[in-house]
N, C-alpha and C positions, 0 to 999 in steps of 0.2 A: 525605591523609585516608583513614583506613579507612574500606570500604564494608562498610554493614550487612548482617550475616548474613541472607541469606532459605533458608528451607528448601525442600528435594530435593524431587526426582518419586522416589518409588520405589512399589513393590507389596510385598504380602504376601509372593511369589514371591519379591521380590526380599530380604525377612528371611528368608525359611527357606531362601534359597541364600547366603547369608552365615553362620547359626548352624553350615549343614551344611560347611562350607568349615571354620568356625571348630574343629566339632569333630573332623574326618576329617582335617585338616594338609593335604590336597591336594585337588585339582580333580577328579582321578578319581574319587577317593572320593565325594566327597559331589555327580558328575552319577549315580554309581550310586545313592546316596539317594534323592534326588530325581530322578530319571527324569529326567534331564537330558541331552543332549550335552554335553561337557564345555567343547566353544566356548561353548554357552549361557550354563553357567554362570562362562566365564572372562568373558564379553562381561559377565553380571551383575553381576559383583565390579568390573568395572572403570566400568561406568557408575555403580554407587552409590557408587563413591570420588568419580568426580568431582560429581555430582548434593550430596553432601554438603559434598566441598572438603576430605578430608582423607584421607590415606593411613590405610586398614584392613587391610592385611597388609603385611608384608615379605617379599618373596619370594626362593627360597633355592633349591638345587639339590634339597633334598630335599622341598620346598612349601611350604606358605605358613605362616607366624607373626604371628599378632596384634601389632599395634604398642599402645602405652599408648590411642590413639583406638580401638583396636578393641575393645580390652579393657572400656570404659564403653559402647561401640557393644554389644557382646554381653551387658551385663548389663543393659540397658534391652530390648533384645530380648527375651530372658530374663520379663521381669516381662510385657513386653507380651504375647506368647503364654500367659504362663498367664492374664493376665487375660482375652485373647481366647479359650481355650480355658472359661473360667469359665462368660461371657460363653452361649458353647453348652451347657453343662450345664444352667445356670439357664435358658435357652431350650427343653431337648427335653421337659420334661415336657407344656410348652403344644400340643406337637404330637399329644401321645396324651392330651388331654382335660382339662388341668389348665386351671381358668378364674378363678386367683386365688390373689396372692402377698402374704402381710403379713410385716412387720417388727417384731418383739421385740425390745427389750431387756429384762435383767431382772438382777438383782444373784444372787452365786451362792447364795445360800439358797433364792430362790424356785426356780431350776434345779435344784436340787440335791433339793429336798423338796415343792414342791406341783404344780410344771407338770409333770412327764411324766406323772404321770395327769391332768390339766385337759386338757394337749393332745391325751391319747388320746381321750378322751370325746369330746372337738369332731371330731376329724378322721374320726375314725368316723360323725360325723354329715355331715362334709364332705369325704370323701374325695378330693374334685379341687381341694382347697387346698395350695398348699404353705406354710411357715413358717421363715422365719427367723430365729430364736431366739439370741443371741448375749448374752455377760453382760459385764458393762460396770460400773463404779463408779455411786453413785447420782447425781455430779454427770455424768459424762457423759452418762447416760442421759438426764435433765433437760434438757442443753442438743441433742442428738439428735434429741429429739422436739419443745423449740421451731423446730430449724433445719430438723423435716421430713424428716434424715434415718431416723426410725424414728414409724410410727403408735403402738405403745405403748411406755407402759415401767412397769416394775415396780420398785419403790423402796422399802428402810426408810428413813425419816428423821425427826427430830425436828422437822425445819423445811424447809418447802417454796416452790416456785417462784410464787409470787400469777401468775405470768402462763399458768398452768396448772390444766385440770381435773384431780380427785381421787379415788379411787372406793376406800373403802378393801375390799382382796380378801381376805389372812390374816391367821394371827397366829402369827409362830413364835416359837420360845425357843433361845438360844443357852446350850450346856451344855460342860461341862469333860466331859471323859474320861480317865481313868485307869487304869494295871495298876494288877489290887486289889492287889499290895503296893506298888507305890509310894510313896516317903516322906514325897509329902504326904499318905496316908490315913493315917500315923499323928499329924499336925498338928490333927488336926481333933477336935470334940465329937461320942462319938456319943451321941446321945438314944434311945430308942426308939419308935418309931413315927414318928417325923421322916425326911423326906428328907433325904440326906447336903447340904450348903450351904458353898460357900466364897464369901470373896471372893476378888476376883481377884487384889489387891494379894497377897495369901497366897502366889500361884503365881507370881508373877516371879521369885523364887530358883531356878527349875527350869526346862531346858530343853523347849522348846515342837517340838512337830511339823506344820509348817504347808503349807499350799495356797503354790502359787509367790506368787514375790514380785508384786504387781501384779494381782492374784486381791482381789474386791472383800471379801471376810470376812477375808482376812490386812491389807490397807490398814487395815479396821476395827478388827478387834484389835491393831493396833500403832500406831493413836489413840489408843486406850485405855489402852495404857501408857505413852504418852509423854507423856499427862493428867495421870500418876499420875510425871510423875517418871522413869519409867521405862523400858528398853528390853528389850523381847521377846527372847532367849534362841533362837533357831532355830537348834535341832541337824541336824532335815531338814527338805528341802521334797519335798512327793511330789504326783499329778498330781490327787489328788482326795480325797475323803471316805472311800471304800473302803480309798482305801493310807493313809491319815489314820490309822482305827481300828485297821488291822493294826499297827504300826508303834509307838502305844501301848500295844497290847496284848500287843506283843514287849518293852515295859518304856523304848523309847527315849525317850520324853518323853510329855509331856501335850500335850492335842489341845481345841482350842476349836469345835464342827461343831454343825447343827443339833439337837435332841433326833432330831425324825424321822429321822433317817439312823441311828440307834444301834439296830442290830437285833439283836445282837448280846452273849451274857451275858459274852465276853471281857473289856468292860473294866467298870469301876466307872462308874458316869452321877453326876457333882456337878451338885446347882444353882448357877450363880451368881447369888449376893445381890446383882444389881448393876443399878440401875434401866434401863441401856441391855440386859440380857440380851435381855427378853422385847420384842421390836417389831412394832407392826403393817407388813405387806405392802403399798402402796398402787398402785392403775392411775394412771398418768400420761397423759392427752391434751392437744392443743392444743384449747381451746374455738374458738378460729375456725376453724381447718381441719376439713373433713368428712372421718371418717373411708372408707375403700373399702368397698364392701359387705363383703367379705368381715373386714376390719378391725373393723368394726362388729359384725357377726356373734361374731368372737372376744369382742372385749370383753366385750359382754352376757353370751356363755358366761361369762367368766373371772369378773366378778361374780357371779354366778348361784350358780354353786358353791360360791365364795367367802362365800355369804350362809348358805349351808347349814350352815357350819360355825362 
């Protein structure tokens, strides 16, 4: 009968003299890394083979070579130190005065067009806060802040979580962008004195310039086409809004981005006629959990401003 696996005594010491082994091919090497004698760090290597129950090098005239255990042994390490190195980052601010951390999520419109100056205003008034800000789809954010892992979130949707507070904050509008010659500005009516107007079904013939794949406004507008029948056309994907408008305005395709981002007289701004374009922005909290002071504090800002407008 096999006996259940129990896990090793090992130390930190005893990871970063395994990583430094794994990456230096020999024992010299990496007792010089790590300030080590190299008995140290042979005694190391050889205690945490057996502490684990599984050969982590094969050893060779020239040093040592990761076995396939070693090889999963070093990329678990790998994750572990950067998360332990995280782990220190998001800890040093607290040592030079910082007295409060909240959690954001928010879909990429609201990142992209109303919170970096929201969160400039607040932080200037709260300088020892720090923020985590992260964009997320509006369903994950939704289930995030019921499971607690995020105090707010920021969401468009048509239809929402009943087992959630609401607060509605903006109101954006999603627009086409186009090189003015482009051949869908010759599809179109112009009127004068009217703003330029497609719908959207109009632009599926033409390739699209979009936000990565997984990016919560590319997910969104390729609901929208699959609504319609249809499927989205990505000739590129680029990291943001900026390389967005460049990119159509170099003639590669048409671009779907907030109005606000469009700063720009490079490309031609369409409205689209299309009752999902324009949506409001809403806060999402959990009504039974208490927000953190500082949590609380944001919110109120984020409203606040939000009402201003």
């Amino acid at each position: 009968m096999t006996k259940p696996w129990k896990p090793g005594r090992y130390d930190l010491i005893d990871l970063r003299v395994f990583a430094a082994v794994a990456q230096n091919g020999t024992v010299l090497a990496a007792a010089s890394q790590c300030h080590l004698a190299p008995s140290s760090v042979s005694q190391r290597i050889t205690q945490l083979e057996q502490s684990l129950g599984v050969q982590l090098f094969d050893r060779h005239a020239r040093g040592l070579r990761l076995t396939s255990a070693g090889q999963v042994m070093l990329a678990h390490v790998h994750r572990f130190t950067a998360t332990l190195e995280q782990m220190h980052a998001d800890l040093a601010p607290y040592a030079t005065g910082v007295h409060g951390h909240v959690t954001v999520l928010a879909n990429s419109n609201a990142i992209a067009s109303f919170l970096p100056g929201d969160m400039k205003s607040f932080l200037l008034d709260h300088p020892h806060v720090r923020v985590s800000l992260q964009e997320r789809l509006s369903m994950e954010i939704e289930q995030a802040v019921l499971q607690g892992r995020a105090e707010l979130g920021i969401v468009a949707r048509s239809r929402y979580s009943p087992e959630l507070s609401w607060t509605q904050y903006r109101q954006d509008e999603l627009v086409l962008i186009a090189a003015p010659l482009h051949p869908v500005m010759n599809e179109l009516p112009h009127e004068p004195l009217k703003p330029l107007a497609v719908r959207f079904a109009q632009c599926l013939d033409h390739p699209f310039v979009c936000l990565p794949e997984g990016s919560a406004i590319h997910t969104f507008v390729m609901n929208q086409a699959r609504q319609l029948g249809r499927q989205l056309d990505v000739r590129v994907r680029v990291a943001g809004y900026p390389a967005v408008i460049d990119m159509v305005a170099a003639g590669v395709g048409l671009g779907v981005v907030p109005r606000t981002m469009v700063r720009e007289a490079s490309v031609q701004i369409l409205t689209l006629d299309e009752p999902w374009a324009v949506r409001s922005l809403y806060l999402c909290r959990h009504p039974e959990r208490p927000l953190s002071p500082y949590g609380d504090l944001l919110f109120n800002h984020l409203k606040n401003v939000g009402s201003k407008h």
